[in-house]
C-alpha positions as CSV (number, residue, x, y, z in Angstrom):
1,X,-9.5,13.3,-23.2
2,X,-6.7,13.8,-20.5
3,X,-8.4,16.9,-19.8
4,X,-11.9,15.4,-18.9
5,X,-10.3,12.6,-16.7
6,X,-9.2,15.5,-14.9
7,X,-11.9,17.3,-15.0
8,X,-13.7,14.4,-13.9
9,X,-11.5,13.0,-10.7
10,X,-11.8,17.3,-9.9
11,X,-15.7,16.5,-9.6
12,X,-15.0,13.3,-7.8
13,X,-13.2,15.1,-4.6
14,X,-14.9,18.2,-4.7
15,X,-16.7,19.1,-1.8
16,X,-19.7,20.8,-1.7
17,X,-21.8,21.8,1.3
18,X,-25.2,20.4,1.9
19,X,-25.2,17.7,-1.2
20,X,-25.9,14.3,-0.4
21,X,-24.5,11.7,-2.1
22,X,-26.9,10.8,-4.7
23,X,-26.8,14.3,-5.9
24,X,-22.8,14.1,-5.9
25,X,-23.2,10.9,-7.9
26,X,-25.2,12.7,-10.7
27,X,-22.6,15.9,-10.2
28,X,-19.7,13.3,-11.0
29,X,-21.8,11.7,-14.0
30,X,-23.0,14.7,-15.4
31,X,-19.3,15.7,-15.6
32,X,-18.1,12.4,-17.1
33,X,-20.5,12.5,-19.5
34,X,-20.7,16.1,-21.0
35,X,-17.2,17.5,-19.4
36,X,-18.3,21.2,-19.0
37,X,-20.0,21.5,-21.9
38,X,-24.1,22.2,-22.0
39,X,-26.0,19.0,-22.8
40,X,-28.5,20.9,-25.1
41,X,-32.0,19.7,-24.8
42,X,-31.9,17.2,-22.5
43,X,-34.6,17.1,-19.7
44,X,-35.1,15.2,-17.2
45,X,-36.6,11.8,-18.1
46,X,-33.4,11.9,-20.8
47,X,-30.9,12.6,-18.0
48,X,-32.4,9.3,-16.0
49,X,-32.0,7.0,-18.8
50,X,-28.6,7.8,-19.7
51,X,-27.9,7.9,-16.1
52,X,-29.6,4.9,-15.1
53,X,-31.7,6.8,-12.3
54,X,-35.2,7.4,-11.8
55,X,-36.8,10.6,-12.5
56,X,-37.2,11.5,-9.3
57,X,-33.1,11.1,-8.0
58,X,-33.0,13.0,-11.3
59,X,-35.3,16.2,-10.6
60,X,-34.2,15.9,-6.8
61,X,-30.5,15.9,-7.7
62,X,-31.0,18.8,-10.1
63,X,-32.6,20.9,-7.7
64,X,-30.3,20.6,-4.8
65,X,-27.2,21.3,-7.3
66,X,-28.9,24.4,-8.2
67,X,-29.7,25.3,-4.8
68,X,-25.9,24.7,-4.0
69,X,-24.6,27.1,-6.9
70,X,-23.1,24.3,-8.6
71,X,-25.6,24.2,-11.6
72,X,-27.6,26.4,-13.3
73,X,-30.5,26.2,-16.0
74,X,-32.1,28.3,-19.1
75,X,-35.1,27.7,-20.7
76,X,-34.8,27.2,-24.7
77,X,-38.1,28.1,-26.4
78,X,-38.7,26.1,-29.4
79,X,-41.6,27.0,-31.6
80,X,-44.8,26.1,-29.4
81,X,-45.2,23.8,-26.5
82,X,-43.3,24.3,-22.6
83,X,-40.2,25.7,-23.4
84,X,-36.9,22.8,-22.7
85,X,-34.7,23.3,-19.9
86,X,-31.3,23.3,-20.4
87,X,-28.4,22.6,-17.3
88,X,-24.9,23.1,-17.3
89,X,-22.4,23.8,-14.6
90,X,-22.0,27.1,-13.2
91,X,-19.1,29.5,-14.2
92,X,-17.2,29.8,-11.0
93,X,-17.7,26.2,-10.3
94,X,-16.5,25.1,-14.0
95,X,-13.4,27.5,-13.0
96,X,-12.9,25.6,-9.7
97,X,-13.0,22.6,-11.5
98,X,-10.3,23.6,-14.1
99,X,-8.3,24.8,-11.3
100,X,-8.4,21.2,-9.2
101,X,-7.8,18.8,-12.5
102,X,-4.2,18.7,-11.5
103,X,-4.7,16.2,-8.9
104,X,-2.5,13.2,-8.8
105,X,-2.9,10.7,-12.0
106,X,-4.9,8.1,-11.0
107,X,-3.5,4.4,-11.6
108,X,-7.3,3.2,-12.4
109,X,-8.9,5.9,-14.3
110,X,-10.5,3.0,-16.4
111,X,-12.0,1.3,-13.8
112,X,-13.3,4.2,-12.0
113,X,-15.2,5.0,-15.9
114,X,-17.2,1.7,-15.8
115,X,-17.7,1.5,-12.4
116,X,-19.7,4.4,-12.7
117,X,-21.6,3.9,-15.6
118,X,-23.9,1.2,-14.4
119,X,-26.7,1.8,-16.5
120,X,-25.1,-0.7,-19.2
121,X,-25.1,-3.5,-16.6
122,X,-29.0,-2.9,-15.7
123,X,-29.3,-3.1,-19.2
124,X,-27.6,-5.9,-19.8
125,X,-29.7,-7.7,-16.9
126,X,-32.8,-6.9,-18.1
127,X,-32.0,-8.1,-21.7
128,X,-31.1,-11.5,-20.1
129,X,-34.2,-12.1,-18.6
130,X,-35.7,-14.4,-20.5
131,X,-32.1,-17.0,-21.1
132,X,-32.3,-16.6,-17.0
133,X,-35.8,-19.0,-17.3
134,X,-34.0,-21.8,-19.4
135,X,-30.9,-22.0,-17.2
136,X,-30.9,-25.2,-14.4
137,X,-30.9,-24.4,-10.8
138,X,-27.2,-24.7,-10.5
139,X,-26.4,-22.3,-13.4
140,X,-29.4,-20.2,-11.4
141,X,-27.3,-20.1,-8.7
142,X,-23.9,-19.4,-10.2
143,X,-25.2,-16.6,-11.7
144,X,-27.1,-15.3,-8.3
145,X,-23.4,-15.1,-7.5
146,X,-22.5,-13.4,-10.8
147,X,-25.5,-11.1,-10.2
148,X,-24.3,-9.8,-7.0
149,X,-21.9,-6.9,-8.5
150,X,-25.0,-5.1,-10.0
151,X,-26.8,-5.1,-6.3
152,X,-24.3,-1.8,-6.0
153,X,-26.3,1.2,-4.9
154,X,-25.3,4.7,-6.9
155,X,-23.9,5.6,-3.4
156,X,-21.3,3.1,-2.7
157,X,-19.9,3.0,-6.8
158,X,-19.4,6.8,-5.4
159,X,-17.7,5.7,-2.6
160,X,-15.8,3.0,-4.3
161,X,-14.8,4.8,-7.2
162,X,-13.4,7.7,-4.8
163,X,-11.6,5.1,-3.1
164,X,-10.2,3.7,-6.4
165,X,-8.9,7.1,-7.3
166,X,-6.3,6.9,-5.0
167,X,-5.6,3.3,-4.3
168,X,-2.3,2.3,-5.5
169,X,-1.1,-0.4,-8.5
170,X,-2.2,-3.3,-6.1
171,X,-5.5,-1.7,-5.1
172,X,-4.4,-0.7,-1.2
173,X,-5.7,3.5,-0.3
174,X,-3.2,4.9,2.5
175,X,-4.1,8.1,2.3
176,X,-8.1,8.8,2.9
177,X,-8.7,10.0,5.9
178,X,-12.7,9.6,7.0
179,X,-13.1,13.2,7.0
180,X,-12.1,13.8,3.8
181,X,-14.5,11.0,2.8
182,X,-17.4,12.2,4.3
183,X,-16.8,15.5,2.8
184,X,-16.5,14.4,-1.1
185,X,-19.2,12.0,-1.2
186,X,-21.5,13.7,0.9
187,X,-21.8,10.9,3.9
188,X,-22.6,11.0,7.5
189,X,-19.7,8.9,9.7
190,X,-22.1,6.6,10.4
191,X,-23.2,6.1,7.0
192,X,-19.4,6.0,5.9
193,X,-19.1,3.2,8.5
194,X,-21.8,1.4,7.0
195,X,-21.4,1.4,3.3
196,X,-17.8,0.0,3.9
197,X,-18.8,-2.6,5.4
198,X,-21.2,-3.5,2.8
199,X,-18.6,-3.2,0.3
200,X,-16.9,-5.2,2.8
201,X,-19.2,-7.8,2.1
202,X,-20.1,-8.0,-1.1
203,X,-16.2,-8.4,-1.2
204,X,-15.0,-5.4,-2.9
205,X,-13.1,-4.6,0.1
206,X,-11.0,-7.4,1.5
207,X,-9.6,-6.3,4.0
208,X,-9.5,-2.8,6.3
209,X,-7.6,-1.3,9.3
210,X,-9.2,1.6,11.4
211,X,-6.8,4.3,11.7
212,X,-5.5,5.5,15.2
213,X,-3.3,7.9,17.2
214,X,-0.5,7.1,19.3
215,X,1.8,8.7,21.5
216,X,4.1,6.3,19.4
217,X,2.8,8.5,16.4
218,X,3.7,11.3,15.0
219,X,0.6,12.1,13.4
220,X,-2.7,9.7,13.3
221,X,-2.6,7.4,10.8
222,X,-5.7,7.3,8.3
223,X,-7.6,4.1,7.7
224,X,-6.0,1.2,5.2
225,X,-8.2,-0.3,2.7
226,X,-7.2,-3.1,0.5
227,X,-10.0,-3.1,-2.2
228,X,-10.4,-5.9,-4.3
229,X,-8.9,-5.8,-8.4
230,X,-10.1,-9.1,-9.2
231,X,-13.8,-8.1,-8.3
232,X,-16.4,-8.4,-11.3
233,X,-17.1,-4.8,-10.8
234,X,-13.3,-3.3,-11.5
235,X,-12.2,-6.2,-13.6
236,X,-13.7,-7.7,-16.9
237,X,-11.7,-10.8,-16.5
238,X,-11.3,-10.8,-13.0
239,X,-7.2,-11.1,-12.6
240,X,-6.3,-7.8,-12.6
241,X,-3.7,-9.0,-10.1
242,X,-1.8,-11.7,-8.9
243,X,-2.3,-13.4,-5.7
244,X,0.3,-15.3,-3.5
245,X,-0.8,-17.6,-0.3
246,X,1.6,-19.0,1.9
247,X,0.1,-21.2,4.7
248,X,3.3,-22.3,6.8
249,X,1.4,-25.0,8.5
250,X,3.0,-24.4,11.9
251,X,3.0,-21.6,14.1
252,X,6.4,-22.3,14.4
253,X,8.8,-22.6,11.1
254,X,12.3,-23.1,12.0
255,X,13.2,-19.7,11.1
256,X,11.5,-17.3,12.5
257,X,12.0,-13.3,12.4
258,X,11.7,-11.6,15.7
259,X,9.0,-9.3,14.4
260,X,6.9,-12.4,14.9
261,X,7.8,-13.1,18.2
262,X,6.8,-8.9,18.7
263,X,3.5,-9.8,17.5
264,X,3.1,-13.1,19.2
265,X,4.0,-11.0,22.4
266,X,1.2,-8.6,22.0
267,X,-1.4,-10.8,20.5
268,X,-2.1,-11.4,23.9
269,X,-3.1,-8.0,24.9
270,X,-6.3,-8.3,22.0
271,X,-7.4,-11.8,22.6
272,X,-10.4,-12.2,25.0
273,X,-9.8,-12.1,28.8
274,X,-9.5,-15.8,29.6
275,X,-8.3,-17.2,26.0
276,X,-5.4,-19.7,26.0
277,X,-2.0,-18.7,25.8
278,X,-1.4,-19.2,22.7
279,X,2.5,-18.3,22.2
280,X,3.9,-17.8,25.2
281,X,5.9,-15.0,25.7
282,X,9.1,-15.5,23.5
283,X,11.8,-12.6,24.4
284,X,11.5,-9.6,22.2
285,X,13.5,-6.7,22.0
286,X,13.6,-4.2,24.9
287,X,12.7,-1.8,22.7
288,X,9.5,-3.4,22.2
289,X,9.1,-1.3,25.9
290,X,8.1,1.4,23.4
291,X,4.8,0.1,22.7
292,X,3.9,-1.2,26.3
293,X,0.4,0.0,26.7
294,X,-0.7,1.0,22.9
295,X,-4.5,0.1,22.9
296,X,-5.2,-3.3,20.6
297,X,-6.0,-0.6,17.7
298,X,-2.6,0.9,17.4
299,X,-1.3,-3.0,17.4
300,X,-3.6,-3.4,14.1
301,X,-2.2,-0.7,12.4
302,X,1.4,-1.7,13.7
303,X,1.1,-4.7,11.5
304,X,-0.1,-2.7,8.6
305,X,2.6,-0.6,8.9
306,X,5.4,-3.0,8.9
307,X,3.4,-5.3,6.1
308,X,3.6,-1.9,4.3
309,X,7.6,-1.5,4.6
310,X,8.0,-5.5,4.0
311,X,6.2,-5.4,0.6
312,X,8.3,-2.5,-0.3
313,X,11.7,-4.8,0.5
314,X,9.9,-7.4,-1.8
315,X,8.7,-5.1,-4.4
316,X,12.0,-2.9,-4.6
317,X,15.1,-5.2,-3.4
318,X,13.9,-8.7,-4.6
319,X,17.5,-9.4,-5.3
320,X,19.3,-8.0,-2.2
321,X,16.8,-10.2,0.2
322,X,18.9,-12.9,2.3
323,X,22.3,-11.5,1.2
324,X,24.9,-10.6,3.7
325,X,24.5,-7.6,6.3
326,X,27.2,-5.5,4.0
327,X,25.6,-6.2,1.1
328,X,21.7,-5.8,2.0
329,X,21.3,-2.3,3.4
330,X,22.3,-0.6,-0.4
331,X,18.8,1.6,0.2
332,X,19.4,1.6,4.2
333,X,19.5,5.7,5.0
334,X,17.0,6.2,2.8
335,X,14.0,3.5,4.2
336,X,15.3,4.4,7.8
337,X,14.4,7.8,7.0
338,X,11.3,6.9,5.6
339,X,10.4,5.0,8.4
340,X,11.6,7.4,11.1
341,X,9.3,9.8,9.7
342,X,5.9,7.8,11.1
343,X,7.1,7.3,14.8
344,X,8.1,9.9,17.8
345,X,10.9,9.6,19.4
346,X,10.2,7.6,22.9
347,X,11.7,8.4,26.3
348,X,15.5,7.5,26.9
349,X,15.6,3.9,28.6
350,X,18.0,5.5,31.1
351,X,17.4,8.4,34.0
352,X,17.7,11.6,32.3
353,X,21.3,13.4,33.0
354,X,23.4,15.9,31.2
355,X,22.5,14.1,27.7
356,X,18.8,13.7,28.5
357,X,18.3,15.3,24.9
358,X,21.3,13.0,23.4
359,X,19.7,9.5,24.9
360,X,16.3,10.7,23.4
361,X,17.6,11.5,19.7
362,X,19.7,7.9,20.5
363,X,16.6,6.1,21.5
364,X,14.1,7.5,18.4
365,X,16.7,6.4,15.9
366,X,16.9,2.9,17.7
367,X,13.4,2.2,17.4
368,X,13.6,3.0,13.7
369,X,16.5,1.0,12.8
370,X,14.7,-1.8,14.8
371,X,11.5,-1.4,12.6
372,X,13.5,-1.4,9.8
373,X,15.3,-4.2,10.6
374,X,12.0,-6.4,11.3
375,X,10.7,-5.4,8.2
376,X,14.1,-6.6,5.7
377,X,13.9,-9.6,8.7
378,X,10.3,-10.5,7.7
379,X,10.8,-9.9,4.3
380,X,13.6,-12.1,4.0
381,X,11.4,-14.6,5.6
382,X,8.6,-14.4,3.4
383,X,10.7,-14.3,-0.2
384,X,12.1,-17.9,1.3
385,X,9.6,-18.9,1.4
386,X,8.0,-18.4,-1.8
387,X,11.1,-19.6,-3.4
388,X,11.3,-23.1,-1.4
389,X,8.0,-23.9,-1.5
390,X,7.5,-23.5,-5.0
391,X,8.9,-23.8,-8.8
392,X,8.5,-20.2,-9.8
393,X,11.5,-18.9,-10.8
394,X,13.2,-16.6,-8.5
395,X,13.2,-13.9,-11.5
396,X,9.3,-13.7,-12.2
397,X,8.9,-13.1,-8.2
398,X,11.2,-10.0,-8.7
399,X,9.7,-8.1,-11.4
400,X,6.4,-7.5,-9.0
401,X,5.4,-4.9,-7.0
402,X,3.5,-6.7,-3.7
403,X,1.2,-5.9,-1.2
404,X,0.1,-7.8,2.3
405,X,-3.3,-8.2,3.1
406,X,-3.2,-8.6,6.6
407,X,-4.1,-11.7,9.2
408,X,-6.0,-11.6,12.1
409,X,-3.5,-10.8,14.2
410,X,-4.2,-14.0,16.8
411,X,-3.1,-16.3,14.1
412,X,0.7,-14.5,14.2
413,X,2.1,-15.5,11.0
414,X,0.1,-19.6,10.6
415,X,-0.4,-18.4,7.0
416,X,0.3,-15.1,4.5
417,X,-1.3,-13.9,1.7
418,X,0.3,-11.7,-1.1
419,X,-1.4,-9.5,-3.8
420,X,1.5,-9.5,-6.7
421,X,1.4,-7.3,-9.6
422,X,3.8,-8.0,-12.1
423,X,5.3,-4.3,-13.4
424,X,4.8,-5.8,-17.2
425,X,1.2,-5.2,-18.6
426,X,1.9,-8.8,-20.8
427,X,3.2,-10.9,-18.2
428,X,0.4,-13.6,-16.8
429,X,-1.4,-13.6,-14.3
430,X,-2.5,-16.2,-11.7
431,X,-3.2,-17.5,-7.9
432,X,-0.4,-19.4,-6.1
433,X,-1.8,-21.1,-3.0
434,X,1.0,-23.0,-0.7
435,X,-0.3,-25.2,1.8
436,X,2.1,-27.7,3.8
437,X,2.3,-31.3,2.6
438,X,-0.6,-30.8,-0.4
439,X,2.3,-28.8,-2.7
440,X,1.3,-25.8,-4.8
441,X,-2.3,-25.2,-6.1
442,X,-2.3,-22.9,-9.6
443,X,-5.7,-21.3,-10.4
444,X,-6.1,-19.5,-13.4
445,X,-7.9,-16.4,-11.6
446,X,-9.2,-15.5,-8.2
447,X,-12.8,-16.6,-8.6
448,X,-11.6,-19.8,-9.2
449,X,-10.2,-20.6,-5.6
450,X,-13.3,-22.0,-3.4
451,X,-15.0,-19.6,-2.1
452,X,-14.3,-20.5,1.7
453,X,-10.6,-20.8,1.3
454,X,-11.0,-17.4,0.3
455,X,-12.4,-16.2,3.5
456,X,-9.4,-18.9,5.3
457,X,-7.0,-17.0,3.5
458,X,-8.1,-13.3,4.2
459,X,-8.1,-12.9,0.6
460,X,-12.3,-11.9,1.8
461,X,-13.5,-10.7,4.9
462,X,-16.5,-13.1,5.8
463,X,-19.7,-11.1,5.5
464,X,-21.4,-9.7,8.6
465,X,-17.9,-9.9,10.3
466,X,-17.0,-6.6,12.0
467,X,-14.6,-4.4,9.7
468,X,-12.6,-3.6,12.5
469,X,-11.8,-7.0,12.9
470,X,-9.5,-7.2,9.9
């Protein structure tokens, strides 16, 4: 079984030239369903059925794999009649899929199964047809809503299921670049553009940050996307994790890091030419000169960046948050490292002289100490308050790993939202929504929060509202 997972995620990421992605659909279910063995006698009105195509994605699929090399046929005679034709995977292409299995483990192997095999949905719909009839016109309507995870074309549950592959515990992918997404599932950059934002909006993806270059950079950053666990499609109960809102109620607690006055201070560079001032430019650190005259996407990713090395303070050093400067950095060398490694050293504040290379090596390990510094800063921040705000114990918050979903940066820090994944398969599971003066708000799962305080929390991106916007 191990073996055809890996087998299967090999089929998944492999690329092959000239297949379009409803072919590499049927590649990846062919595999999932017979590994690399030959599925004897099955033709082509069989192969649709368990596939939950039509014939002709079948016979069109099958023809371009065999025109690729990737698949190959024999016909079986059997007594009289048209002899039946037989596929399986070719031999150097079963070899090259043996070879790849040893990608990475995958933290939703499960998930990636059913997502795939949406035949047993359409089944499922069609069997309901005729309760749908008896059902009132506000159960008609709830279940419109229910309906809307089966309106997934076989090209985006490619796409998603790729994406789900290497999205971490809390359902965030780092590390696909578009390239390498175009390549395995066989889309154009356009098309790529526009299936995310579909799944964008039929809210499997909440959130997602275009990657960029800098000269801040040392290498271009791929594309963030924060997919959505609690979805219908990935979830059977639909709380795969837990979510935390925080919504401070002012733009201006009494305590706030400096980080926020950073992206208060640069907010202003992506609003509209003409829009209100909305923070006033609170002093930042001079080493903020570093990022004078980063284009508004870099400042996107900024935020992702340092949300990123926040939820690992929350996730990894719950208990040292807030304690004193000795006591905090017990990780320090290692996270500054780990941060030092995204950014370039910057030019020395100070002419060059004698120690023009000194100042540089000086001024690249400043910036990272100050990143890392904003990052425990915000964290600290954040974990108080949680804790003040409400009557979970400081313990349960500790034993999660956490992701951000980011704000729109123009809204600075108004309001936070947390995706929490408790690191024990038995603990429960829940929604935690803070607002000032109305006290905490429990919901049982996700779905159960309205549907527009959703989209008020970012937990959603509205649909039809530019991706790039997130």
């Amino acid at each position: 079984m191990y073996l055809r997972l890996g087998v299967f995620i090999a089929a998944l990421f492999c690329e092959v030239n000239r297949l379009d992605p409803e072919a590499k659909y049927f590649l990846a279910r062919f595999v999932q369903c017979f590994g690399t063995a030959d599925p004897a006698g099955l033709g082509v009105k069989a192969l649709a059925k368990q596939f939950g195509l039509s014939d002709r994605q079948v016979t069109k699929s099958l023809n371009a794999l065999v025109e690729c090399g990737v698949m190959t046929f024999l016909d079986a005679v059997e007594g009289r009649g048209r002899p039946k034709r037989c596929y399986r995977l070719q031999e150097d292409f079963h070899k090259k899929l043996n070879k790849a299995a040893e990608l990475p483990p995958t933290h939703h192997g499960v998930a990636v199964g059913n997502l795939l095999r949406h035949e047993n949905r359409k089944a499922a719909q069609t069997s309901e047809k005729t309760e749908k009839r008896k059902l009132d016109v506000a159960a008609l309507a709830d279940m419109r809503g229910k309906r809307q995870p089966g309106q997934l074309s076989v090209v985006n549950r490619l796409l998603l299921s790729v994406l789900l592959c290497r999205a971490d515990r809390t359902g965030v992918v780092r590390d696909l670049g578009s390239s390498v997404l175009c390549k395995v599932t066989g889309l154009s950059k356009e098309g790529l553009k526009h299936r995310v934002q579909r799944l964008i909006d039929q809210g499997l993806i909440r959130a997602y940050v275009p990657g960029a270059t800098s000269s801040v950079l040392f290498a271009k950053m791929k594309s963030v996307y924060f997919l959505n666990l609690n979805h219908p499609e990935l979830s059977d109960e639909g709380s795969a994790t837990s979510v935390l809102v925080c919504v401070t109620g002012d733009p201006f607690p009494d305590r706030v890091p400096d980080v926020l006055h950073a992206y208060r201070f640069y907010s202003e560079t992506v609003l509209p030419k003409g829009s209100p001032n909305v923070y006033g430019r609170s002093p930042c650190a001079p080493l903020l000169g570093a990022f004078e005259g980063q284009f508004p996407s870099f400042f996107r990713l900024l935020q992702t960046m340092l949300e990123k090395y926040t939820a690992g303070f929350l996730s990894k050093h719950w208990s040292d948050l807030g304690l004193q400067p000795f006591k905090r950095w017990i990780d320090a060398k290692e996270w500054r490292e780990l941060i030092g490694k995204d950014f370039r050293p910057q030019k020395p504040l100070l002419p060059p002289d004698a120690d023009h290379l000194k100042k540089i090596d000086d001024q690249y390990v400043m910036l990272g100490d100050a990143i890392c510094d904003w990052a425990f800063e915000l964290a600290v921040w954040i974990k108080d308050l949680l804790c003040q705000a409400s009557d979970a114990s400081d313990a349960s918050f500790g034993t999660m790993d956490f992701a951000i979903i980011p704000q729109p940066m123009e809204l600075g820090y108004y309001r936070f939202a947390l995706l929490a994944l408790p690191r024990d398969s038995d603990h429960p599971r829940g929604c935690l929504v803070i607002e000032p003066y109305a006290g905490p708000q429990y919901f049982s799962r996700e779905s159960d929060i309205p549907l527009e305080d959703r989209y008020r929390y970012s937990l959603l991106t509205r649909p039809g509202s530019n991706a790039k916007s997130a």
